[in-house]
N, C-alpha and C positions, 0 to 999 in steps of 0.2 A: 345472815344467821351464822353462828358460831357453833362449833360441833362439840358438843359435851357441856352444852349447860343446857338451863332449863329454859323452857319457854317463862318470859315475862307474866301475860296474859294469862295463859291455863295453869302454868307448873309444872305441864309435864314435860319428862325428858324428852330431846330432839330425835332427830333418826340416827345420827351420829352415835349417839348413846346406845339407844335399840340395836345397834344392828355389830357394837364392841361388845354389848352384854348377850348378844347369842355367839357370837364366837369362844368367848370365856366360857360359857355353859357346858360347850361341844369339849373345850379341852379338860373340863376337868370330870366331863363323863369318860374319854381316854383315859385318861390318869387313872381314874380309879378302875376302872377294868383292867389293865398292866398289875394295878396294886395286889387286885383279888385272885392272880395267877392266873390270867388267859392261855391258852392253848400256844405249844410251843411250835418253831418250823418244821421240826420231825413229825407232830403230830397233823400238822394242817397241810402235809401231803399226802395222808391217807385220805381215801377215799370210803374205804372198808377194813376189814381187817387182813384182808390175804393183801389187795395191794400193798399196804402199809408195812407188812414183814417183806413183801419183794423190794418197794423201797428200801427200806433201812439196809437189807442184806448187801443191795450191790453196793451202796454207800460203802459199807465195811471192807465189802470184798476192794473196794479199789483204797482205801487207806491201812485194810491191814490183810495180806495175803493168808494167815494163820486161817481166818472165818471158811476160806475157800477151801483150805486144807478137810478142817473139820465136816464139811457138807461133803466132800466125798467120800469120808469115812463112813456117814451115815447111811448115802446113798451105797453106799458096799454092803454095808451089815442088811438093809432091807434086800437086796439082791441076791444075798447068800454068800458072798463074795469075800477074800483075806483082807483084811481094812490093808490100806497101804501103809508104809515104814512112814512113824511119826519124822514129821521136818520140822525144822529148829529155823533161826533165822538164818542161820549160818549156811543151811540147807539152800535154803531159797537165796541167798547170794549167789553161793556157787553155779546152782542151776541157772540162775540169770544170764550169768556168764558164760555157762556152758548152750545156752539157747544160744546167746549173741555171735558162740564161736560157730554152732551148728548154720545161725544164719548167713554166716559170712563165709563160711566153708561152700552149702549149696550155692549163694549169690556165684561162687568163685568157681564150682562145675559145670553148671547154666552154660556161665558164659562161656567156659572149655569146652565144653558139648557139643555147642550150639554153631548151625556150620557157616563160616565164611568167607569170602572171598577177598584178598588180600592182593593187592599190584605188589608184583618182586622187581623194584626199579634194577637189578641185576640185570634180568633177563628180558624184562619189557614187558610182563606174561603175569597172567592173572592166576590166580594159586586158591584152589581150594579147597580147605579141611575137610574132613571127614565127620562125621556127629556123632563117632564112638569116639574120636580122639581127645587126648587131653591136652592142657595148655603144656606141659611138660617137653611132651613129644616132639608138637607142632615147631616150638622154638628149638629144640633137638634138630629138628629136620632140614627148618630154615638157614639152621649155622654150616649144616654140612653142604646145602645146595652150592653148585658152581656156579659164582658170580662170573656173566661174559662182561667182559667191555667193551664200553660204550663205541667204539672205536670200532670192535669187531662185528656188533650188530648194525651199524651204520654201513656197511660194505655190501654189495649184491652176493648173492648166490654164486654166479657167474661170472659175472661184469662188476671189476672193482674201477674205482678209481685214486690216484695220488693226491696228496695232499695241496700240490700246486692246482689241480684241476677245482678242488675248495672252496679254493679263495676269492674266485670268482665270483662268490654269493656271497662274500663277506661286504661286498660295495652295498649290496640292497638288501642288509641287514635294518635301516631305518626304514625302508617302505614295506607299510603290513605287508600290500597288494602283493607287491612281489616271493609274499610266504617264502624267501630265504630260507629258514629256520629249515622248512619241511620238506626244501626240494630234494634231497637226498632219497627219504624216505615215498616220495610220491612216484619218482621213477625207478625205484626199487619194486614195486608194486606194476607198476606200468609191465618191468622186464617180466616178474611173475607172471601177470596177465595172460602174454601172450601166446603159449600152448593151447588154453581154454575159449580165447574170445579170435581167434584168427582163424577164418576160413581156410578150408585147404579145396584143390583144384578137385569141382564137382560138375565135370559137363560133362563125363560119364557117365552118371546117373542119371541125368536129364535125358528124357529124347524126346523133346518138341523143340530145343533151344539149343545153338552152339555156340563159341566162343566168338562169333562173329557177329551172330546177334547181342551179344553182350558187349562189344566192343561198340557198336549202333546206341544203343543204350548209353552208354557210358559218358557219347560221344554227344549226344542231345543235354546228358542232364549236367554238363560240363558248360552249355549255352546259356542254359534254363538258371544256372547258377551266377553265370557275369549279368544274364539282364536282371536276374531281382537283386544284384550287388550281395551275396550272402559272404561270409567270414568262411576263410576257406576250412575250418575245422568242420562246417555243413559239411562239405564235399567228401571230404575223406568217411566221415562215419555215415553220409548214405552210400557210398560204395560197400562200405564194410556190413549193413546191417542189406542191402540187400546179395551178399556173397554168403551170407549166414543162411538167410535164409533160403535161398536157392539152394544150398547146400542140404538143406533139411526135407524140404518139400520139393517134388515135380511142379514145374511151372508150365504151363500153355504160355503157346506162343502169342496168343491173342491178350495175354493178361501180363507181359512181360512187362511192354509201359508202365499200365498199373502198380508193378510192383514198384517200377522204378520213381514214380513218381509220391508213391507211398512212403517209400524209404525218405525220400526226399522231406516230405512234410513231414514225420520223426527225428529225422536228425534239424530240421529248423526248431521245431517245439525245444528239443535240449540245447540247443546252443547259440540261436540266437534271441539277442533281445524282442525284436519285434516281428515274428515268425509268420510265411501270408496265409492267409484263410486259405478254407477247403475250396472254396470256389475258384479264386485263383490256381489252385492245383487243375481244378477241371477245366481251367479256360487254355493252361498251356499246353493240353492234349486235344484243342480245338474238340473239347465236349466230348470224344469218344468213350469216355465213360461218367457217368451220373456221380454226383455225392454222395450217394449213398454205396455203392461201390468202393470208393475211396475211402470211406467209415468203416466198411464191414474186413476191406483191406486192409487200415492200420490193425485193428483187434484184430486179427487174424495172424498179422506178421508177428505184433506183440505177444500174443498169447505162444507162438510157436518160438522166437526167442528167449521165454522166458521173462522178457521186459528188461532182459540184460542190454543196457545202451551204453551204461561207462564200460568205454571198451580201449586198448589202446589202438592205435593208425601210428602211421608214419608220420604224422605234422609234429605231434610233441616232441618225436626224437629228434627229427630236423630239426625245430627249433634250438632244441638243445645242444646240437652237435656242433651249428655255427656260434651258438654261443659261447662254447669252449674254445672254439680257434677262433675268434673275435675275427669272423672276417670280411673280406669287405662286401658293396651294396650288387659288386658284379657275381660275386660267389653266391652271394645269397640267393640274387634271383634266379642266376643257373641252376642252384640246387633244386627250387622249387617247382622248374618249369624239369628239373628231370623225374623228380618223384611223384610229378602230378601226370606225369605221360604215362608212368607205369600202371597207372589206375586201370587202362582201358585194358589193358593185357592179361590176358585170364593165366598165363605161364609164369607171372611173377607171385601169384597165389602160393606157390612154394617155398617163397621166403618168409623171412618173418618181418615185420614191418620196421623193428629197431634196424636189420641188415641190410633193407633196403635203402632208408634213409642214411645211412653211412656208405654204403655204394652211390650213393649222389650224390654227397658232399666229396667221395673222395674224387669223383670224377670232374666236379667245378673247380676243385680245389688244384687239380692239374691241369686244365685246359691250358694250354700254349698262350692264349690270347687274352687272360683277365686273371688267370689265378699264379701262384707263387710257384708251381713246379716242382716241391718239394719230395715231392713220390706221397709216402701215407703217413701224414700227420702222427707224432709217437702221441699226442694229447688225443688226437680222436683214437687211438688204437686203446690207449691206458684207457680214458672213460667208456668206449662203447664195449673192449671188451672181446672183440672182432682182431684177427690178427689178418695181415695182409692177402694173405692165402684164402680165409673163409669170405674175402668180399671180391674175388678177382672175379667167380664165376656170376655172380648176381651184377658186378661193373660193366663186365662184356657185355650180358644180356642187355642193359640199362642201355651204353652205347646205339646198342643194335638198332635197339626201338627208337631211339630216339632219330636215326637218320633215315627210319623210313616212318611214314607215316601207315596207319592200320587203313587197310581198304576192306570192303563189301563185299559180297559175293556177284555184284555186278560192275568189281574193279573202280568203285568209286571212294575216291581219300575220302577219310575220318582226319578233318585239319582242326576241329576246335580248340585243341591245345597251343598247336602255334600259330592259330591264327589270335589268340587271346596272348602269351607270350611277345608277338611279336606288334602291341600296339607301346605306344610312347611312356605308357605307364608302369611297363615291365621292362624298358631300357632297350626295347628291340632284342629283346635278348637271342628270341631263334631265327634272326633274319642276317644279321652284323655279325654272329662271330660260326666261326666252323663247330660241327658236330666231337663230341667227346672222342677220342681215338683209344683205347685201350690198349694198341701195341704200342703206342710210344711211352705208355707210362711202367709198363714193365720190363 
């Protein structure tokens, strides 16, 4: 079948035809409805007659600003009100302008106003405006600050060091780890520290405990530390946080272990990687006190420290100090086996821990039998900061200690230090060579 003819048979047209002759119909009933002037778009968005003037009006208002003018003349004269001063187009420019300058006038107060805090890379120090101030001032202000430099904030308080002392971190500027960049600034902090985080001698205050029970103490958790292999930075900061906290609170004598062994599990939590359970703590005091003891005693010592645990010890500055005199493996473990002796001694609590570790370097550093002889180092003097004179009387003491061992009150030596010194793995260090002499080095 072919579409627009007729059928052969009857005549009549196909669907083909029917169904082009209703679409023609439909378009020329359009047509003539356009013809006869159907209803325009302005008027086939009323819906009534009030919409229909709200329509048209905002239409106007946004193509011609005059309509807007006029409707508040009206709305004035109904109010009782002065109509406002006729505007012209010229009007309405101006004020365009004059809006655009007002918006960008406030936009430009705002942000003067508005208060913030600014780094002054001069001084290293964070700087902040005021919210009455303006931008005027603020840059005023900034011009006239004194720029330090970079040179002179990098120096201690106290303890400066030269530029040869430097260059030493200049080697291990490519390894992150070794944060080069920050060392400066880290034991700059360190020296700060030490007035606020260093215990001073408190067996006065105690009267259940004395300096020889703490020296018992000191002397076990010195054991307790070679059998679970800990990193000797443990050591030094559970002596330090239990000297703090003795300092603060009365201790019984029945709860001294506890503490010591308290301390102990605190400074493993911050510094080692794999720190032993609370159980282990209770199995090295053969059970005398419960878990739950040891719980109520960390919260307890933390709550009364404050939770303050970065603190400085003597180990970073010793480290530090033979790293400036690059010295050798004899110096070093001399140094270490004298600043870890002083631990037990409640009378070096009077020093500060940067003084101590520079009083045992300088004393390895002259021993007769492994070190150079030099008298006192001018690179450990320029970095630590320490002139000869303020380490003589903390070297003597250090001496002292170290050639007798700490006994009990039942005349029994405290050997864990050189008995731990003097195995194959610390060079024999306290068995092979003679005790530090301090009249032969001055």
């Amino acid at each position: 079948m072919v579409y627009g003819l007729r059928s052969k048979r009857s005549g009549r047209p196909v669907l083909g035809d029917i169904q082009n002759n209703k679409r023609s119909a439909a378009d020329a009933k359009m047509s003539s409805k356009s013809n006869q002037g159907g209803p325009s778009d302005s008027k086939r968005l009323k819906s009534s007659k009030a919409d229909g003037e709200w329509v048209t009006r905002k239409k106007d208002e946004v193509t011609n600003p005059l309509v807007k003018k006029e409707e508040e003349t009206k709305a004035s004269s109904l109010m009782g009100l002065p109509p406002p001063p006729p505007t012209s187009r010229n009007d309405i420019r101006q004020s365009g302008s004059a809006a655009t300058t007002a918006k960008a006038t406030t936009t430009t107060t705002s942000s003067s106003t508005s208060t913030k805090t600014k780094f002054n890379p001069a001084s290293g120090s964070a700087l902040s405006s005021s919210s009455s101030s303006s931008s005027s001032s603020s840059s005023s202000s900034s011009d006239t600050a004194t720029a330090v430099p970079l040179e002179h904030r990098m120096r201690y308080d106290k303890k400066t060091h030269s530029d040869d002392v430097c260059e030493l971190d200049r080697k291990d500027l490519a390894d992150p780890l070794l944060a080069a960049n920050y060392i400066t600034d880290m034991y700059q902090h360190l020296f700060r520290a030490q007035p606020d985080n260093c215990p001073g001698m408190y067996m006065d205050n105690q009267a259940d405990i004395n300096s020889k029970m703490r020296a018992i103490l000191i002397d076990w958790l010195i054991e307790v530390h070679m059998k679970f292999k800990l990193v000797p930075e443990t050591l030094y900061l559970c002596v330090n946080v239990i000297d703090r906290y003795c300092e603060l609170k009365p201790v019984p004598r029945a709860k001294l272990q506890l503490v010591g062994v308290t301390a102990l599990l605190i400074a493993c939590k911050y510094e080692e990687i794999y720190p032993p359970e609370v159980r282990d703590c209770v199995y090295i005091t053969d059970n005398a006190y419960t878990r739950q003891e040891v719980l109520d005693m960390e919260q307890d010592m933390l709550e009364t420290l404050k939770f303050r645990i970065t603190v400085p010890t003597a180990y970073p500055f010793l480290m530090r100090y033979l790293s400036v005199l690059d010295a050798n493996q004899l110096v070093k473990t001399a140094s270490h086996y004298y600043t870890e002796r002083t631990l037990q001694e409640h009378d070096m609590l009077r020093f500060e821990p940067s003084l101590i570790s520079c009083a045992a370097v300088y004393l390895a550093f002259n021993n007769k039998d492994f070190g150079d002889g030099e008298g006192y180092p001018a690179k450990l003097s320029d970095y630590s900061g320490y002139s000869e004179e303020d380490i003589v009387e903390c070297a003597a003491l250090i001496a002292k200690k170290v050639g007798e061992e700490p006994v009990t009150a039942s005349r029994r030596q405290l050997v864990a230090v050189k008995k731990k010194y003097s195995t194959e793995k610390f060079g024999n260090i306290a068995d092979k060579y003679d005790n530090p002499e301090i009249e032969t080095m001055l």
